[in-house]
C-alpha angles and dihedrals in degrees: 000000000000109000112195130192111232128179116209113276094032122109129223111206127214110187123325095300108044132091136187127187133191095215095167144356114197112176106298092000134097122186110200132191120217127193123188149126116310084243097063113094111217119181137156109263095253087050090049097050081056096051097052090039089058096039089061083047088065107039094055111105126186132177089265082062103050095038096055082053099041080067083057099056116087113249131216114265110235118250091261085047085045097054088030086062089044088253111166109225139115108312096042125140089244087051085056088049100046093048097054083044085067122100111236118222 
């Protein structure tokens, strides 16, 4: 770990595109300023324990889970429930009509 020594007012670079800044020390505390890119998170480190815990919450899946979504998934019709929706498929009516149509050899 690099420790470093600021006064307030004074500014710590990481890379090209992050600031930090020592706004205020107040006895034990320290308020610090950070400029960066919209796409570097920055959180305090309780928020971010939060933030990981929940993330492996989330990202558990068991076979509850996936059955309760499997009701959700739409499911083939069968081949009656196919001709009875006008479906056209193997096993229409039209199939049935273009087949006797047919010459035999």
């Amino acid at each position: 770990m690099l420790t470093l020594t600021r006064s307030v007012g004074e500014t710590i670079r990481i890379g090209d595109d992050i600031e930090i800044h020592v706004v205020e020390v107040r006895g034990g505390t320290v308020r610090l300023g950070f400029k960066a890119p919209r796409e570097v998170a920055i959180h305090r480190e309780e928020v971010y324990r939060q933030i990981a815990e929940a993330n492996l919450l989330a990202a558990q899946v068991t076979a509850d889970t996936l059955g309760a979504l499997a009701a959700f998934a739409p499911t083939a019709l069968s081949e009656a429930e196919a001709v009875g929706a006008g479906v056209e498929g193997p096993g229409a009516p039209e199939d049935d009509a273009v087949q006797a149509a047919r010459p035999v050899d």
